[in-house]
C-alpha positions as CSV (number, residue, x, y, z in Angstrom):
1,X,85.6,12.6,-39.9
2,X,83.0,9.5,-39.7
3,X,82.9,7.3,-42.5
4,X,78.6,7.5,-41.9
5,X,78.6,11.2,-42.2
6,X,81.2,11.2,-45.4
7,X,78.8,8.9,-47.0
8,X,75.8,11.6,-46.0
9,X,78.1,14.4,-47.3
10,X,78.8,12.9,-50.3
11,X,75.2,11.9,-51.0
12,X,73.5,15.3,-50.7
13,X,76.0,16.7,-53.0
14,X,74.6,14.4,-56.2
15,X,71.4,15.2,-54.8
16,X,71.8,18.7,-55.5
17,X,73.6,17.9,-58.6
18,X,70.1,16.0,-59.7
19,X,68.1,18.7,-58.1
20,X,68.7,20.7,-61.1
21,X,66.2,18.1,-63.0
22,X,62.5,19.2,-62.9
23,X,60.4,17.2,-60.2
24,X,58.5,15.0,-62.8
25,X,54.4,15.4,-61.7
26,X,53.2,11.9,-60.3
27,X,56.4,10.1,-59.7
28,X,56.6,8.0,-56.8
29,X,59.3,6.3,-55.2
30,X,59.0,3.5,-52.2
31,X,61.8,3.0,-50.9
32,X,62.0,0.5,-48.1
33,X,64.6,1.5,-45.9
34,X,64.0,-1.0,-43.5
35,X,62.8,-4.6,-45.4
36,X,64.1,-5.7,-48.6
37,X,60.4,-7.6,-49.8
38,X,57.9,-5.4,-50.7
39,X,54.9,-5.2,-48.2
40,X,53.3,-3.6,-45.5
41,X,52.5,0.0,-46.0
42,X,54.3,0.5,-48.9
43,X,52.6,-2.2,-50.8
44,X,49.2,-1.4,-49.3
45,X,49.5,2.5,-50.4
46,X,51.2,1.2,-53.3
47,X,48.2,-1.1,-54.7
48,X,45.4,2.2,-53.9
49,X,47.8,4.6,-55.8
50,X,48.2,2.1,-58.6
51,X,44.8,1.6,-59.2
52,X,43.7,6.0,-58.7
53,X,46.3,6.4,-60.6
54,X,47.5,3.7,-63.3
55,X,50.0,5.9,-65.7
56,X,51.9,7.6,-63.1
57,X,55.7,6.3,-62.2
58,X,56.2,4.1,-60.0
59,X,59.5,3.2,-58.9
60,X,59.9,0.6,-55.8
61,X,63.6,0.1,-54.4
62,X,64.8,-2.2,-51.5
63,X,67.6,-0.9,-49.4
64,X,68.3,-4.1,-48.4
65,X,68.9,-5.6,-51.9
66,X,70.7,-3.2,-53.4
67,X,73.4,-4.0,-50.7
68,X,73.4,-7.5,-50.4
69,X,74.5,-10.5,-52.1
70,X,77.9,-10.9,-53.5
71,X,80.9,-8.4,-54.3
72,X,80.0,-8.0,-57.9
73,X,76.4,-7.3,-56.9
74,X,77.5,-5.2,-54.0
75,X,79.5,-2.7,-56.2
76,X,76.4,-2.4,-59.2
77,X,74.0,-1.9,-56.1
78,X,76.4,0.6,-54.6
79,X,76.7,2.5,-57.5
80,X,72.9,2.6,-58.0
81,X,72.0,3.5,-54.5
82,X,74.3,6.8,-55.1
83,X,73.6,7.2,-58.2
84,X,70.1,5.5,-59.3
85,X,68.5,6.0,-56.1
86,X,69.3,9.5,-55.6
87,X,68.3,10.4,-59.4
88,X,64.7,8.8,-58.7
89,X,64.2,10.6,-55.3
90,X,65.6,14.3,-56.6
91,X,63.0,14.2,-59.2
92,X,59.8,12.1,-57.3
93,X,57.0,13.9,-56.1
94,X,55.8,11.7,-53.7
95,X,58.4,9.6,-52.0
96,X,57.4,6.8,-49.3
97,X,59.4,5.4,-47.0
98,X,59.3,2.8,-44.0
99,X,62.4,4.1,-41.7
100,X,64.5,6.4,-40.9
101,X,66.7,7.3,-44.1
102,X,70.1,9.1,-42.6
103,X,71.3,10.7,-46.3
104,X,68.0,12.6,-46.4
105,X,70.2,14.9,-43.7
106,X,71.6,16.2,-46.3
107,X,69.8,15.9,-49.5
108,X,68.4,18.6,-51.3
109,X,64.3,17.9,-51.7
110,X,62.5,20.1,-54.0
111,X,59.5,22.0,-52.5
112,X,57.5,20.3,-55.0
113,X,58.1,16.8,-53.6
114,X,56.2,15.1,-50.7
115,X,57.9,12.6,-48.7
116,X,55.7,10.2,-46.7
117,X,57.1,8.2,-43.7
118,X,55.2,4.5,-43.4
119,X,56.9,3.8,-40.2
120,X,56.9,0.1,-40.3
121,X,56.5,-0.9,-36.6
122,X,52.5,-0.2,-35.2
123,X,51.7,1.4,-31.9
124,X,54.3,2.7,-29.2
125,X,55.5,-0.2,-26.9
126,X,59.2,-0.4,-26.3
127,X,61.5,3.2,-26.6
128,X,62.3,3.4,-30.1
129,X,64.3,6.2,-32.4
130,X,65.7,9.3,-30.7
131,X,64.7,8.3,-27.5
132,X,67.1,6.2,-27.0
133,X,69.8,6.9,-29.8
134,X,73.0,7.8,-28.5
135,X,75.4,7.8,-31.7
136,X,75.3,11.5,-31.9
137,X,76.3,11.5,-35.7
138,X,72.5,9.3,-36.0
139,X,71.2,11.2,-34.2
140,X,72.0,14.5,-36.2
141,X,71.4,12.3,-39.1
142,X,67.7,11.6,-37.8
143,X,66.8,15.1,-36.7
144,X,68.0,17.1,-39.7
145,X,66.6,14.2,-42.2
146,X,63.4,14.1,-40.3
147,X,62.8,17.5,-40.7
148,X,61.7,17.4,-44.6
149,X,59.5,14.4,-44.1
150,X,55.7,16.5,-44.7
151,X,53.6,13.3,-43.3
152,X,53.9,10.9,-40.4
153,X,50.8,8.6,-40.3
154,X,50.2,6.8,-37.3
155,X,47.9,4.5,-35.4
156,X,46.3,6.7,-33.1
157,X,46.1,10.0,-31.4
158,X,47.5,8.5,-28.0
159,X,50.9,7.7,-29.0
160,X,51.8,11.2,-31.2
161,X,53.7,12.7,-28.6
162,X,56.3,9.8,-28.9
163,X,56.5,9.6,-32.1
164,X,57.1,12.9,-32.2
165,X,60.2,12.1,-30.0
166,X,61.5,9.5,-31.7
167,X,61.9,10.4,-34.9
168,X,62.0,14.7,-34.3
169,X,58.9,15.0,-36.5
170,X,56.6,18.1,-35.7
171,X,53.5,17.2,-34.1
172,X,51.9,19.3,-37.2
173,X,53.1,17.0,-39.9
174,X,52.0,13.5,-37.5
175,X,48.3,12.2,-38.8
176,X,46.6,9.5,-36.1
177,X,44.3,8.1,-38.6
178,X,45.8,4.5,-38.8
179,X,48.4,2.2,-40.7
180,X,47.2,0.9,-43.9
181,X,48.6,-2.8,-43.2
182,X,46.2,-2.7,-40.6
183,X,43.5,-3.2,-43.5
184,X,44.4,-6.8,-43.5
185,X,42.7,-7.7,-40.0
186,X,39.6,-6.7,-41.0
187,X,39.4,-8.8,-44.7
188,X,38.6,-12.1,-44.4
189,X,39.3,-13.1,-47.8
190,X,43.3,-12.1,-47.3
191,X,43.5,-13.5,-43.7
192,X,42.0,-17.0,-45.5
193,X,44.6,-16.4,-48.1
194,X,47.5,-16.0,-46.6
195,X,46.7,-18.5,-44.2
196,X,46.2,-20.9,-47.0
197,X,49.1,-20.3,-48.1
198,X,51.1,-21.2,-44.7
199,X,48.9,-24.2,-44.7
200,X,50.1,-25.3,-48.3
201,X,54.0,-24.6,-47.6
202,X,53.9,-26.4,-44.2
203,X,50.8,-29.3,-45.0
204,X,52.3,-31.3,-40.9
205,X,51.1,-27.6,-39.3
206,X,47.3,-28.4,-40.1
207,X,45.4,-29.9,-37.0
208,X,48.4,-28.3,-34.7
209,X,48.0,-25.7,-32.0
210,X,50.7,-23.3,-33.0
211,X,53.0,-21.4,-30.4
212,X,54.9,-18.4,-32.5
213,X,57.7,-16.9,-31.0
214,X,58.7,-13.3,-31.4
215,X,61.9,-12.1,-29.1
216,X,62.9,-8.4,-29.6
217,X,66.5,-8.1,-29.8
218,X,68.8,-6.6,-27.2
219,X,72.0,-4.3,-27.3
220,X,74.7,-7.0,-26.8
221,X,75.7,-10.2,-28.9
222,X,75.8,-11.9,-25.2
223,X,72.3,-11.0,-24.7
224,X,71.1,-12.0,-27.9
225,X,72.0,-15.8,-27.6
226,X,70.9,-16.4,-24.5
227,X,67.3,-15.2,-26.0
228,X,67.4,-19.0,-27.2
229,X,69.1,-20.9,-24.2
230,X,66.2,-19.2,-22.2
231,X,63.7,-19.7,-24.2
232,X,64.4,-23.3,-24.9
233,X,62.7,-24.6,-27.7
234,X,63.3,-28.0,-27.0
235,X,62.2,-28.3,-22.8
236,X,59.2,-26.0,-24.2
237,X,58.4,-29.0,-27.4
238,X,58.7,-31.5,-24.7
239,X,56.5,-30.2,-22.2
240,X,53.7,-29.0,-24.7
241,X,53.8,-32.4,-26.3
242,X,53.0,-33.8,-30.2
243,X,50.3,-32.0,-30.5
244,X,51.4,-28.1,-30.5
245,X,54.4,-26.9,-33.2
246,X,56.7,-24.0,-32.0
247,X,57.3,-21.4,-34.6
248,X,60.4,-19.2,-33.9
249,X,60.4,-15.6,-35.8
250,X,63.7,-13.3,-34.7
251,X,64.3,-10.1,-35.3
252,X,66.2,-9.1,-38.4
253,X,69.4,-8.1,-36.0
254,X,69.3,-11.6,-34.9
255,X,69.3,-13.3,-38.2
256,X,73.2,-14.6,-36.7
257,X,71.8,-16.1,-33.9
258,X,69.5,-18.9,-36.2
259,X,70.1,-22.7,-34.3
260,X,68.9,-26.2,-35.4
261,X,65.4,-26.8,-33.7
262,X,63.9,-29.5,-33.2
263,X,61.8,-31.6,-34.9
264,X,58.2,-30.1,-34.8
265,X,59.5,-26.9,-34.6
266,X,60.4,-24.4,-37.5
267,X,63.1,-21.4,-37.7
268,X,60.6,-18.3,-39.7
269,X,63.2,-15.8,-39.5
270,X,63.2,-15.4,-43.1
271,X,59.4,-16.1,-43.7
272,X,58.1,-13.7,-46.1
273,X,55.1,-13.0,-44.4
274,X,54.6,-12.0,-40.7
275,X,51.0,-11.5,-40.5
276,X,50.1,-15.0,-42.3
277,X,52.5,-16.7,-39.4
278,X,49.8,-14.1,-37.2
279,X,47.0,-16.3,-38.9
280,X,48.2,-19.6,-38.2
281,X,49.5,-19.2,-34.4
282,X,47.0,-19.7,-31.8
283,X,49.1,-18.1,-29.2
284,X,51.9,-15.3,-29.3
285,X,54.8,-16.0,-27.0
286,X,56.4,-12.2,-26.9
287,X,58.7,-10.3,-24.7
288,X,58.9,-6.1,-25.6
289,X,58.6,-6.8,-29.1
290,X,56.1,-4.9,-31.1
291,X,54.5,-7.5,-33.0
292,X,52.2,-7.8,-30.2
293,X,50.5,-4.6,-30.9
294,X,49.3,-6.2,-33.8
295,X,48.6,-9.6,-33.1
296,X,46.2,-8.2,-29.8
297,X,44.0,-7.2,-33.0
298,X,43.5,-10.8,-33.5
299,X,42.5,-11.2,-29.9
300,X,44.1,-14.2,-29.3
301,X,46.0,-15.3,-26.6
302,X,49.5,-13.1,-25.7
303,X,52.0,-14.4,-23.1
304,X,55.0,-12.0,-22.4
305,X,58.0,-13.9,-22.0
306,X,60.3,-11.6,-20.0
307,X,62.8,-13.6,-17.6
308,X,65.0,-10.1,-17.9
309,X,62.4,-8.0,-17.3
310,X,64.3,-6.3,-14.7
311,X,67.9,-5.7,-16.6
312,X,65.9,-4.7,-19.8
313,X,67.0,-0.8,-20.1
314,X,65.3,0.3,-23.3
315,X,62.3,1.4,-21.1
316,X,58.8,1.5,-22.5
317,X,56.1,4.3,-23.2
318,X,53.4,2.7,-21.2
319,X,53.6,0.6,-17.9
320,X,54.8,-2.7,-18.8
321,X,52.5,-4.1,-16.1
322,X,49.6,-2.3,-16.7
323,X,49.0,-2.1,-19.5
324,X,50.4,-5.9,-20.3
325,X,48.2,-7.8,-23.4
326,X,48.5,-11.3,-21.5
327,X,50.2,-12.5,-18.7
328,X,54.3,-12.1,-17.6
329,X,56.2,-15.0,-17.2
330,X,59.8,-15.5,-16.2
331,X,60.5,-18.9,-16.7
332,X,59.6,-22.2,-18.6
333,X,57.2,-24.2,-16.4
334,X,54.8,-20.8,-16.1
335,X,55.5,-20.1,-19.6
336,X,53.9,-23.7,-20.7
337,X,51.1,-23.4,-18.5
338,X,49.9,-20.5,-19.3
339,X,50.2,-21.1,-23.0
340,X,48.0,-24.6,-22.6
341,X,45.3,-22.3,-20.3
342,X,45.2,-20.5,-23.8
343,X,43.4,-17.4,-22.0
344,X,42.5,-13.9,-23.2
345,X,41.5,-10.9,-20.9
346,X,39.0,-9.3,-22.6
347,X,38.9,-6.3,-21.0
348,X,43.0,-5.8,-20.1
349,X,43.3,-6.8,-24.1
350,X,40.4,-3.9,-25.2
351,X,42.9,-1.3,-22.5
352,X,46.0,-2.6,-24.6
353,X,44.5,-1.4,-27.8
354,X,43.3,1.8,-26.6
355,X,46.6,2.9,-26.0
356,X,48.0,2.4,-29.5
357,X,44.6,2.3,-31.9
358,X,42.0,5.2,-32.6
359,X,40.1,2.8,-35.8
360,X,38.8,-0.6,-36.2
361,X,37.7,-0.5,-39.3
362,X,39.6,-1.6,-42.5
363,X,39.8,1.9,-43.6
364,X,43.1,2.9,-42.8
365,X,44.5,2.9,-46.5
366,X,41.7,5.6,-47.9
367,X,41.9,7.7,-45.2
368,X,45.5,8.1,-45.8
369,X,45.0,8.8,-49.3
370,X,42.4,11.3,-48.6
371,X,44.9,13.0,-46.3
372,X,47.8,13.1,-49.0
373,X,45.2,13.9,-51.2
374,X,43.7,17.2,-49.4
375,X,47.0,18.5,-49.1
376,X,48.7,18.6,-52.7
């Protein structure tokens, strides 16, 4: 049998062994499935809960954490993600979380408990979850677990129907009314903040135009480090000149591929913080990566760097073409001019959001706790 779905098996049996405890009224468990610091919706939902409701239990648990670091550490976080992990969500009545969570396939979840899925990308770009799965044991995994999660919020009503694809979620329990992290594009007191706070930790980017990079991964190791001999940092330094710094952000599968860049130029794979690099960056150099349905909110300048545009077999929702934030490039000289024409297309960038938002106004967060609200 897999080794995955022994570790499922073995999982919903505690779980049912903890069932037996009474659901305690109030508790609530994040558990970030996908990140290991706390943020995004989590923290958002987190900080509107804690303040409605400052004596109920709170418990807040990083996937990621627990099953890092060294062996010692490994084995304790092991031992609590079985054991600890599985106590808190048997007996939560709210549990959040920002992925998919495969052991939820076979977990017993008391009727009294709600569990909330904060799904931490925003908008429906490149085919995600199901739709392209083909590990049928995940894919069990996914549909089974999926089917006890009671709210899916999204960013708008345009993108349910894949969504309700890609993670098997019934169109019933799917709510369009936006992402609470998308509260922090319309503060200005946080976007100062947190771009502040950039400013302070990296004092040589102030008075520099700022070129962030944001490569999606792809499905081989072959294909992942050539993302950096394409897109070469060093040609693209040169050409820009002194006065622009290159910020490069991978994606969390990538974190082996890291290099040595060169001077004026930063690796951010590990910055804390993606929306305060957002803040900072006066253009987005992208290729299918999500992050760009976020940063068009900023309505700066997108370019989509996508010189394998043509072998890239994930597929996307929407036309790639179409419905595009910036302009497609395919190599380095079109890539640095269009990045010092520093262009936006105000009306292809207000088609872009269409597709993925329904709100544009900082009230994402209370309209999600209405919902959650309404329906205990």
């Amino acid at each position: 049998m897999n080794k995955k779905k022994i570790g499922y098996i073995l999982y919903g049996l505690l779980s049912r062994i903890f069932g037996i405890i009474p659901v305690k009224k109030g508790k609530t468990v994040f558990f970030m499935v996908h990140k290991s610091n706390f943020q995004g919706n989590l923290k958002y939902v987190y900080k509107a809960m804690k303040e409605q409701y400052p004596k109920r239990e709170y418990k807040i648990i990083s996937k990621e954490e627990l099953l890092s670091g060294g062996i010692g550490k490994k084995i304790k976080g092991m031992v609590y993600f079985y054991l600890g992990l599985n106590y808190h969500l048997a007996t939560a009545e709210y549990i959040f979380l920002n992925d998919n969570f495969m052991p939820l396939s076979t977990m017993h979840i008391s009727k009294k408990t709600k569990i909330i899925q904060l799904w931490h990308g925003v908008g429906a770009w490149k085919r995600f979850g199901l739709t392209t799965e083909t590990d049928k044991v995940t894919r069990e995994a996914v549909i089974k677990g999926n089917k006890k999660v009671s709210h899916l919020f999204v960013s708008g009503k345009r993108i349910v129907p894949f969504y309700e694809e890609a993670l098997g979620i019934a169109k019933a329990s799917i709510y369009p009314v936006g992402l609470p992290v998308l509260d922090f594009y319309f503060s200005k007191e946080k976007r100062e903040k947190v771009r502040a706070q950039v400013y302070e930790e990296y004092p040589e980017l102030k008075g520099k135009k700022v070129l962030l990079y944001t490569p999606t991964f792809r499905n081989t190791n072959e294909e992942n480090r050539n993302i950096l001999k394409k897109f070469s940092v060093k040609k693209i330094k040169e050409k820009l000149g002194d006065e622009w710094a290159i910020l490069v952000r991978l994606h969390p599968i990538m974190k082996g591929e890291k290099t040595t860049l060169p001077k004026g130029c930063y690796e951010m794979s590990d910055y804390p913080n993606l929306m305060a690099l957002y803040e900072v960056a006066d253009v987005l150099v992208n290729d299918y990566s999500s992050t760009m349905v976020e940063y068009a909110l900023l309505n700066k300048p997108i370019v989509l760097f996508a010189y394998d545009l043509e072998k890239y077999d994930r597929g996307f929702y929407f036309s790639y073409e179409e419905y595009k934030p910036g302009p497609i490039v395919k190599d380095i000289d079109s890539l640095v001019q269009v990045v010092k024409e520093g262009n936006v297309d105000l009306e292809q960038r207000k088609s872009f959001l269409a597709l993925h938002y329904d709100y544009f106004d900082g009230n994402n967060t209370k309209r999600v706790m209405e919902i959650l609200e309404a329906t205990d």
